[in-house]
C-alpha positions in Angstrom: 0.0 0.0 0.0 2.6 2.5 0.8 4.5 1.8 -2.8 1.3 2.3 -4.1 0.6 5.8 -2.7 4.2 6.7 -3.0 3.2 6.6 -6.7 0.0 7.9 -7.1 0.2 10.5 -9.5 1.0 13.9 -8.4 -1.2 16.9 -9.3 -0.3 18.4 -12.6 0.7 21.5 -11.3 4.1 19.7 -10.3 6.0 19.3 -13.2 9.4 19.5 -14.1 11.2 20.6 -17.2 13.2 17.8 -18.8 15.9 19.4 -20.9 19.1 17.6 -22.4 20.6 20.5 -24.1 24.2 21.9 -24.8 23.7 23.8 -21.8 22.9 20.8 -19.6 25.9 18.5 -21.1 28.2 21.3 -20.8 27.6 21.8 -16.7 27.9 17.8 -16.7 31.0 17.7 -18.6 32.8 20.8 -16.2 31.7 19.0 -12.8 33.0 16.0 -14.2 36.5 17.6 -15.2 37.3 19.0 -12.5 36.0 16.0 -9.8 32.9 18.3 -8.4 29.4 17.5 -7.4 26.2 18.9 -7.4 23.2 19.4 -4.5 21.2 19.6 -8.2 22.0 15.9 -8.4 22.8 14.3 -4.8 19.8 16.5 -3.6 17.5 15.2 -6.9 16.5 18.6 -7.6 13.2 18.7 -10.1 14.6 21.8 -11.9 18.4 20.4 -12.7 17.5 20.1 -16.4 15.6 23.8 -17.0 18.5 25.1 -14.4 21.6 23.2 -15.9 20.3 24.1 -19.3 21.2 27.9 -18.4 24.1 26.8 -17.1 22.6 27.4 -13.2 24.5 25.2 -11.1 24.8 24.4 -7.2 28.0 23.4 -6.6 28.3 21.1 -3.2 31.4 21.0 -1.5 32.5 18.8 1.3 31.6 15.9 0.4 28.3 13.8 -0.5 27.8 12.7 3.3 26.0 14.5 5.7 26.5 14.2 9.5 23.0 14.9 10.3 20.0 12.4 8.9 16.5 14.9 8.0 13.8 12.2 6.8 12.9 14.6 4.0 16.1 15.3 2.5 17.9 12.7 -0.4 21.5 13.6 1.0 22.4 10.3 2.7 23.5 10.5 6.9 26.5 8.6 7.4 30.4 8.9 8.1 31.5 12.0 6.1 34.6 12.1 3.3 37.7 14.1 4.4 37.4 17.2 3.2 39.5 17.9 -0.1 41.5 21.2 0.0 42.5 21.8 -3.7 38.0 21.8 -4.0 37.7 25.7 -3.2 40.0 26.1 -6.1 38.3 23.6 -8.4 35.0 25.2 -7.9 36.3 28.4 -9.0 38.0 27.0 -11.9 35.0 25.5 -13.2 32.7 28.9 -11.9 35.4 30.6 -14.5 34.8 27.5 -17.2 30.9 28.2 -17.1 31.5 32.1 -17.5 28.7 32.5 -14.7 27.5 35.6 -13.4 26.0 34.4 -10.5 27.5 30.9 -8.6 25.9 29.3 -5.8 27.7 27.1 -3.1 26.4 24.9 -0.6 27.1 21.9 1.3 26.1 18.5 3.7 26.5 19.8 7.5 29.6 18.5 9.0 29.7 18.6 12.6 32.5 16.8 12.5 34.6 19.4 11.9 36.0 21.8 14.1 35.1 24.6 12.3 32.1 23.2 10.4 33.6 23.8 7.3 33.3 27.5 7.6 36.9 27.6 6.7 36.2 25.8 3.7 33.5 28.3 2.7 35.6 31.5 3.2 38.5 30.0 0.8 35.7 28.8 -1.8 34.6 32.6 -2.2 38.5 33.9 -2.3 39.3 31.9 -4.7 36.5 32.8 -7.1 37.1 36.3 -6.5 40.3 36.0 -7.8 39.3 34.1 -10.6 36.2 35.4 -11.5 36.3 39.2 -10.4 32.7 40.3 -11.0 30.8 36.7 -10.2 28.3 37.6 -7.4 28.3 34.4 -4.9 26.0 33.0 -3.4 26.4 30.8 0.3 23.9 28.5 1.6 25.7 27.1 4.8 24.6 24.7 7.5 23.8 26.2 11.0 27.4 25.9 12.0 26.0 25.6 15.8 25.2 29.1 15.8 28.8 29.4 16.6 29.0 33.5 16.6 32.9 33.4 15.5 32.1 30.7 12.7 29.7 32.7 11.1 31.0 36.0 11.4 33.5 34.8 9.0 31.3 33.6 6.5 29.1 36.9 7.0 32.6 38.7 6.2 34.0 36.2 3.6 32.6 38.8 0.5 29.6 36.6 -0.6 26.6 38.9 -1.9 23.9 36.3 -0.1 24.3 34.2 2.2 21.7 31.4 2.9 20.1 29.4 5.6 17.0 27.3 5.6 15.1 27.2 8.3 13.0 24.1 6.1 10.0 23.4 8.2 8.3 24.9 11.3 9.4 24.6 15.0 6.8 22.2 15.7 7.8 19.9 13.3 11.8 19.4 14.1 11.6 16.7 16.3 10.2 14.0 14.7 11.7 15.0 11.3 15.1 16.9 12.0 16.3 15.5 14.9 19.7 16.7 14.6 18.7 20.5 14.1 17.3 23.0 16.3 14.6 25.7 15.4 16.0 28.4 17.9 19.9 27.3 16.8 19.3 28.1 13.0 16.9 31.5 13.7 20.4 32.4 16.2 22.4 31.6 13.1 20.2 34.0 10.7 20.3 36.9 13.0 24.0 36.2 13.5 24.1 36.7 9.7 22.3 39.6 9.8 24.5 41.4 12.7 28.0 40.6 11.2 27.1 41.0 7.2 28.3 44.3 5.1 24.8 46.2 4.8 24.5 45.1 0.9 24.6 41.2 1.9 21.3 39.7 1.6 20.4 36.9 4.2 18.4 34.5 2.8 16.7 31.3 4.0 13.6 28.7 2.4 10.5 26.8 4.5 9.4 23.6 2.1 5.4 22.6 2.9 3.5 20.0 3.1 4.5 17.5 6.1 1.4 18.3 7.7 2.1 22.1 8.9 -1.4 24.6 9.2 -1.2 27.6 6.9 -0.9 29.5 10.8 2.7 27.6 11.0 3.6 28.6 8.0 2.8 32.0 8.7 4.7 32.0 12.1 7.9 30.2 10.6 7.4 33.5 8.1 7.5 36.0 11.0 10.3 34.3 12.8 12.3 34.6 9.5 11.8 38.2 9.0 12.5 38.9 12.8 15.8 37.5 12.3 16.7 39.8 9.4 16.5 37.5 6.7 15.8 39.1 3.6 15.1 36.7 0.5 12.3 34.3 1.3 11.3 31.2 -0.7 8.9 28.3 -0.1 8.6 25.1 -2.1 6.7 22.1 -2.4 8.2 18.9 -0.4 8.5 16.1 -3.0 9.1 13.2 -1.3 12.4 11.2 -3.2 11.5 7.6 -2.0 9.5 5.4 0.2 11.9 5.2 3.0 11.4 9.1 3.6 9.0 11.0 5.5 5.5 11.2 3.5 4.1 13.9 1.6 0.8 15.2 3.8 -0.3 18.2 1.0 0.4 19.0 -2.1 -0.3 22.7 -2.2 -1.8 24.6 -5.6 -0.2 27.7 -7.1 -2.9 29.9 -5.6 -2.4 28.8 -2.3 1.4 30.1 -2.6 0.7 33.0 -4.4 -1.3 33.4 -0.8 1.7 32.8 1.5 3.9 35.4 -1.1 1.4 38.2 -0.8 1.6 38.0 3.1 5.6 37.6 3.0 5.4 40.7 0.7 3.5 42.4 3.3 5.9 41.3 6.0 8.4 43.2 4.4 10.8 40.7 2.4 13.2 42.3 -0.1 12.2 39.5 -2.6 10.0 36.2 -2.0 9.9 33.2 -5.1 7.2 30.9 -3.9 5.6 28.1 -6.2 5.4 24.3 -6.6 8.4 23.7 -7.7 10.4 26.3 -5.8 14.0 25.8 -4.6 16.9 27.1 -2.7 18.8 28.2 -5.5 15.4 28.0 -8.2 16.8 31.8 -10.4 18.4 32.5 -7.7 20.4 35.5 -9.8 16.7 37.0 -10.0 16.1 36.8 -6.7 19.1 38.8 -5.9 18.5 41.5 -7.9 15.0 41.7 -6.9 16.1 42.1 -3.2 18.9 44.5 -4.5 16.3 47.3 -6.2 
């Protein structure tokens, strides 16, 4: 029975945009040349073939392991890879490959670490300035334990946004993100927000449908924008198998276009909400929405 409902057919409202173009094999040929990977494809992203086909990628650095085990998210929880420390270069040499404007860069949470891996972020944006002068960058870190000197150095390390999701509401961490804490990542976003250059943009994305009431949502929305953050998006939770938590709702276009009006009336710089909405969905758009 539960194979069966994991494959009942989704509303048509949730569809993603197959593309196999020279845009897409070119993004697959760079990651593959210079030995990176992708939250686009670790993460099974519904948009990688519209996204890679404009040459939008995600890179993922640390490794494909996470040290944490969310029952929504397709990034497996096990023993983490030693970090690599020629990737910050590598991802700038292929950011400078694709000629992009506009590169995002995320990555699994390692608690492992002593410093999280913020170290590993600040040399990932160095090294793209260097090689790519006028690239704006884009950071979506893990909560780094709200660890004020560990994100002050991510806030200064140059990025133009700076990213973390919040994903689901308070009441709903426990059974589903066991080894996060509501309070610790709303700490982290207003750490952000204290420590970043005034034209950094904090960002930060809820995904529905686990169950939450439209009131959640709506509170999850108002903690966000009390914490400075200043991009907001919200997404549809697909779920990627049978062994992960269980869709509850799929939500219609009109019932986000709902929860953007009263983000927009909250006072967010920019808010992308939709079906198919994620982190880094035209994320380039987003920025200079926020940035006007």
């Amino acid at each position: 029975m539960e194979q069966l409902s994991f494959l009942k057919k989704r509303p048509e409202w949730i569809r993603a945009k197959a593309s196999l173009g020279e845009g897409h094999d070119t993004v697959s040929k760079i990651l593959g040349r210079f030995d990176l990977t992708s939250v686009c494809m670790d993460a099974a992203c519904p948009n990688r073939g519209e996204c890679w086909d404009k040459k939008h990628v995600t890179f993922m650095v640390l490794g494909r392991n996470c040290t944490r085990g969310c029952s929504f998210c397709n990034i497996p929880g096990r023993n983490p890879e030693t970090p690599d420390p020629s990737e910050p270069g590598k991802v700038a040499a292929a950011v400078a490959a694709l000629g992009l404007e506009y590169a995002v860069i995320t990555s699994v949470t390692r608690d492992d670490l002593e410093d999280k891996g913020a170290g590993h972020f600040v040399e990932t944006v160095i090294e793209i300035r260097e090689m790519s002068p006028s690239t704006k960058v884009e950071l979506l870190i893990p909560d780094m334990d709200a660890d004020a000197s560990l994100v002050k150095s991510i806030a200064l390390s140059g990025a133009d946004v700076i990213g973390h999701n919040i994903e689901i509401p308070e009441a709903f961490y426990e059974g589903i993100r066991p080894g996060a804490d509501y309070g610790r990542s709303l700490r982290t976003l207003s750490l952000l927000k204290t420590c970043c250059s005034p034209g950094t943009m904090v960002k930060s994305a809820i995904i529905l449908g686990m169950g939450e009431s439209q009131g959640d949502v709506v509170n999850t929305m108002t903690d966000l924008r009390a914490s400075g953050v200043d991009i907001l998006y919200l997404g549809q939770y697909l779920r990627p198998s049978i062994h992960h938590y269980p869709v509850k709702k799929f939500y219609t276009p009109q019932e986000f276009g709902v929860f953007s009006g009263k983000a927009e009336e909250m006072g967010f710089k920019a808010v992308l909400a939709g079906p198919m909405v994620r982190s880094s969905y035209r994320a380039y758009e987003s920025y200079i929405a926020a940035s006007q």
